[in-house]
KEDO-90256 format. One record per residue (C-alpha): residue number from 1; residue in three letters; x, y negated, z. Coordinates in steps of 0.2 Angstrom, whole numbers, m for minus. Example, Ala and Ser with C-alpha at 12.3 -4.5 7.8 and 13.67 -1.06 7.14 Angstrom:
# residues 2
PT|1|ALA|62|22|39
PT|2|SER|68|5|36
//
This chain:
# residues 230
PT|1|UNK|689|m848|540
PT|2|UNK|704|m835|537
PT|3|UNK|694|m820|545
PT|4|UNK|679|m827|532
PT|5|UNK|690|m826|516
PT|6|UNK|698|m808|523
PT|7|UNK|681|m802|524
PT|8|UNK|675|m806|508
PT|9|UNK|693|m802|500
PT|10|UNK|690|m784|508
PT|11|UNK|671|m783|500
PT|12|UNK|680|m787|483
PT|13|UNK|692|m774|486
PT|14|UNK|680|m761|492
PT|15|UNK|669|m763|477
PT|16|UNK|681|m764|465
PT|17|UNK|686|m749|471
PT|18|UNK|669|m740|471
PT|19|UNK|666|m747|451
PT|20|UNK|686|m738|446
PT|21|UNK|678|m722|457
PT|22|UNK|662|m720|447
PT|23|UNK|670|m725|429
PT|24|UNK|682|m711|434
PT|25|UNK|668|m699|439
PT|26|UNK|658|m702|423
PT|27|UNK|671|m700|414
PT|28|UNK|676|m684|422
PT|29|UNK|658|m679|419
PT|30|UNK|658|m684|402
PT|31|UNK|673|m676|396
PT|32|UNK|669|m660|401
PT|33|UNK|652|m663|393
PT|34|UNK|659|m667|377
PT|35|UNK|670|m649|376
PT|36|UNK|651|m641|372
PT|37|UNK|648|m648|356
PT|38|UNK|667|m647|350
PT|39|UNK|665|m628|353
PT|40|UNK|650|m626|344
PT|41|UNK|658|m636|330
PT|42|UNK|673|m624|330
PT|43|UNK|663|m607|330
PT|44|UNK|653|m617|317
PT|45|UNK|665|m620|305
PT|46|UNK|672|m604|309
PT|47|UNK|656|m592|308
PT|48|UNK|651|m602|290
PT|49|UNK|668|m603|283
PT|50|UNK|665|m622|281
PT|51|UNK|684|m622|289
PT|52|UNK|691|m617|273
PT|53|UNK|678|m627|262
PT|54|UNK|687|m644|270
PT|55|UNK|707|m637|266
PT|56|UNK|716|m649|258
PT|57|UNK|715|m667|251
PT|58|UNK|696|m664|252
PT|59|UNK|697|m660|270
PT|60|UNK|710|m676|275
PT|61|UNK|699|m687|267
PT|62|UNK|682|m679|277
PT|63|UNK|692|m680|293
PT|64|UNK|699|m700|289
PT|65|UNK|683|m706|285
PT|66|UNK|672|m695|299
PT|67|UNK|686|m699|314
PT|68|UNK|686|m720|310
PT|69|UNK|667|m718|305
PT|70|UNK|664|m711|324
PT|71|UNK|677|m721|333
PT|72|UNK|669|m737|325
PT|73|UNK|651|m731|330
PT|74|UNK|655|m727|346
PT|75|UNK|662|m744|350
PT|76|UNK|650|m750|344
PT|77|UNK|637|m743|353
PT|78|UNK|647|m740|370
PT|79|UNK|636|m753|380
PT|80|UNK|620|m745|374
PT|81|UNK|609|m731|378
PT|82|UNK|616|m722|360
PT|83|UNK|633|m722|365
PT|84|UNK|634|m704|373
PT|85|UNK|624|m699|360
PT|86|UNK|636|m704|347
PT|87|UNK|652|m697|357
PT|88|UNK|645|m682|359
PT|89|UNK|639|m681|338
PT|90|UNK|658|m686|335
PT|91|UNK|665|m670|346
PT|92|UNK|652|m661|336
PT|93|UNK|661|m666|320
PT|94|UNK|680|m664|328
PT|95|UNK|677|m646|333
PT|96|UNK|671|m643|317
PT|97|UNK|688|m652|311
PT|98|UNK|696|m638|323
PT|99|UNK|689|m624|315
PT|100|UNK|701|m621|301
PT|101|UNK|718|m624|310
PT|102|UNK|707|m609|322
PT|103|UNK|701|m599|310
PT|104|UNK|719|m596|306
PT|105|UNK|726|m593|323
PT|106|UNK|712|m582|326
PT|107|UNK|718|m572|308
PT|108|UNK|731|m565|318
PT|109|UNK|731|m549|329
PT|110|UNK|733|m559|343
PT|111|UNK|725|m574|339
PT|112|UNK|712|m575|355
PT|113|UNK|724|m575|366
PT|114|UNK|733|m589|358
PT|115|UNK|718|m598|358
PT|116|UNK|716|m595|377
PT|117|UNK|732|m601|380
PT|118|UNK|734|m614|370
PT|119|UNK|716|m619|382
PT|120|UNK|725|m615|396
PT|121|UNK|740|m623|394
PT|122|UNK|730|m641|386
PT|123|UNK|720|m639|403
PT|124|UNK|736|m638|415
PT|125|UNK|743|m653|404
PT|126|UNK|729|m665|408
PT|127|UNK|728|m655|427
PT|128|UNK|745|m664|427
PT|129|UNK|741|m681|423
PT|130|UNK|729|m684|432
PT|131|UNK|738|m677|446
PT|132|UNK|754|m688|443
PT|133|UNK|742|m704|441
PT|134|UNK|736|m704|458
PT|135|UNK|754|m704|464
PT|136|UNK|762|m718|451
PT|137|UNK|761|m733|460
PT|138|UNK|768|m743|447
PT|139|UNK|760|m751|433
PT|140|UNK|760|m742|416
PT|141|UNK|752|m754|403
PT|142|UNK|770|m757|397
PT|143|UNK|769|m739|390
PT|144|UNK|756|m745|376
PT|145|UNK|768|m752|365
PT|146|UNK|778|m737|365
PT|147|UNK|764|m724|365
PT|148|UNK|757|m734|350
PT|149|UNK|773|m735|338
PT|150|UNK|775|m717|343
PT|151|UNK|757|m713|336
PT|152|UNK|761|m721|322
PT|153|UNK|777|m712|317
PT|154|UNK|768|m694|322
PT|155|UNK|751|m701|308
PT|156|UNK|763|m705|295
PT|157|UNK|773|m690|297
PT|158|UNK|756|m678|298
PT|159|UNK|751|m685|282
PT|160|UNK|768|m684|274
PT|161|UNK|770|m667|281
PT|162|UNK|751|m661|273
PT|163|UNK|759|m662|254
PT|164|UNK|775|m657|260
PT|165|UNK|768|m642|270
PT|166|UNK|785|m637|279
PT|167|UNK|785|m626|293
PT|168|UNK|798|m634|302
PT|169|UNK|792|m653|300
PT|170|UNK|775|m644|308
PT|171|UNK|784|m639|322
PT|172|UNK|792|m656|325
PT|173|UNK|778|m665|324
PT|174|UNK|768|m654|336
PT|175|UNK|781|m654|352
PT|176|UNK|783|m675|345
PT|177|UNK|762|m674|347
PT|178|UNK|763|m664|363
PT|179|UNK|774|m675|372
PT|180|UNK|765|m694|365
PT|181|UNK|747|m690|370
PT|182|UNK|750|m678|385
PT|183|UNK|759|m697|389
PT|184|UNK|745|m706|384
PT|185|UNK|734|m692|395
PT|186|UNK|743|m702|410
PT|187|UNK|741|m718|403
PT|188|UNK|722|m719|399
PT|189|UNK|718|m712|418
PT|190|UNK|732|m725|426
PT|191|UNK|722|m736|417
PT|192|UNK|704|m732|423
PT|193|UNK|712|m730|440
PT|194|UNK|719|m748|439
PT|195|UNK|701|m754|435
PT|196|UNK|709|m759|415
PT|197|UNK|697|m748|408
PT|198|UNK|680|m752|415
PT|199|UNK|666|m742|401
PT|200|UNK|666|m724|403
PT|201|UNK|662|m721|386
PT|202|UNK|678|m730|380
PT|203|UNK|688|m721|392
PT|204|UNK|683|m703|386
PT|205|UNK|682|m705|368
PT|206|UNK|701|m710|374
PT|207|UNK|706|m693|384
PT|208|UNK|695|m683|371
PT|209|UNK|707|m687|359
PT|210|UNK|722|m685|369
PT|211|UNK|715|m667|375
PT|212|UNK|713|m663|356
PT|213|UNK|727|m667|351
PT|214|UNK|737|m658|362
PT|215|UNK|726|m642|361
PT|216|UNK|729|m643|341
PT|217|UNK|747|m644|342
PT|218|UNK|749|m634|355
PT|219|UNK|737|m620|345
PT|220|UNK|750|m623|331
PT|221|UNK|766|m620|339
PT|222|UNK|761|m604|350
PT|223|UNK|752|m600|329
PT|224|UNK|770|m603|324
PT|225|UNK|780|m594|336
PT|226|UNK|768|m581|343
PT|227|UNK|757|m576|330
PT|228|UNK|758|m557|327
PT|229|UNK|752|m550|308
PT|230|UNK|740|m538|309
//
C-alpha cells in the first residue's frame, strides 16, 4: 500500500515537473521570439519619424490605451490558437512605443553604443535572474505585494514626472524602475519554476514587460549620463 502511493506520488512529481520544464521552455522560446517584432517597431517609429508624431499628451494616451488594450486581449485570448498572435502584434506596438525615447539616444554621437549597452546590460540583468531562480529555494510570492505598491508608486511618479519633465525625477525613477522589475524578473520565473504560473503566454507577456522596462530605463540613464553631443 505505502510503495503504491510513493509510486504514484513520484509520477505526480515527475510530471509536474516535466509541465514547469516545458512552460519554462516555451516561454524561453517565446520571449525571444517576441524581441523581432519590438525591433521592427523600433526601426519603425524611428525610420518614419512616427516616434516624434506620438510626443507628449498624444503619445501617453496612445501608449495607455494601446498597452491595457493588448494586455486585455492577450488575456483574453491566452488559451487559444490567437494568443501568440496577439502577443507578438502588442511587442509590434511597444517597440514602436520605444522608438522615440531611441530616436533620442540615437541623436547623440554615441548613441549606438548606448543602445548596445543598454541591450547588453538588460540581457545580463535577466541572465541574472534566471540564474539566481534556480538557486532560491525559498518561496517568493511574498514579494507580489511589495513589487506591486512599488509599480504603483514608479506609474504615478512617471506620469507626474511627464508634465513636470525634471531631469533628476527621471533619473530617480529609472534606477527605482531598474531595481522593481529586474525584481520582478526573478519573481515571474520563481514562479514558473514553482509551477504558480502554468500558461506560457501569461508568463511572457509578464518578463516582456519586465525586459522593457529595464531596457527603457536603463537607455535613459546611460542617455542621461553618457550621452555625448555631436
Amino acid at each position: 500500500m505505502n510503495d503504491n502511493l510513493q509510486s504514484l506520488e513520484y509520477q505526480f512529481l515527475n510530471t509536474s515537473m516535466v509541465d514547469r520544464n516545458r512552460v519554462l521552455r516555451n516561454t524561453y522560446w517565446l520571449l525571444a521570439i517576441s524581441m523581432v517584432p519590438t525591433v521592427l517597431g523600433a526601426w519603425l517609429g524611428v525610420a518614419t519619424g512616427l516616434s516624434y508624431a506620438l510626443s507628449g499628451g498624444l503619445g501617453l494616451v496612445v501608449f495607455l490605451v494601446g498597452a491595457f488594450g493588448f494586455i486585455y486581449a492577450i488575456e483574453r485570448t491566452k488559451n487559444s490558437a490567437a494568443g501568440v498572435p496577439v502577443l507578438l502584434a502588442f511587442t509590434f506596438f511597444m517597440g514602436i512605443m520605444l522608438s522615440r525615447l531611441i530616436a533620442m539616444v540615437l541623436g547623440f554621437k554615441n548613441g549606438t553604443e548606448l543602445v548596445m549597452t543598454a541591450f547588453g546590460g538588460t540581457a545580463g540583468v535577466f541572465f541574472l535572474m534566471a540564474s539566481l531562480s534556480t538557486v532560491i529555494k525559498r518561496d517568493l510570492s511574498g514579494m507580489a505585494k511589495w513589487l506591486y505598491v512599488g509599480a504603483i508608486v514608479l506609474m504615478v511618479g512617471s506620469l507626474i514626472n511627464v508634465f513636470v519633465g525634471s531631469s533628476a525625477g527621471m533619473m530617480a525613477i529609472s534606477m527605482l524602475s531598474i531595481a522593481i522589475f529586474s525584481a520582478y524578473m526573478l519573481y515571474d520565473i520563481k514562479e514558473i519554476i514553482d509551477g504558480g504560473e502554468t500558461n506560457y503566454i501569461s508568463a511572457t507577456l509578464s518578463l516582456y514587460l519586465d525586459i522593457i522596462n529595464v531596457f527603457q530605463s536603463l537607455l535613459a540613464l546611460l542617455g542621461i549620463f553618457g550621452g555625448e553631443k555631436e
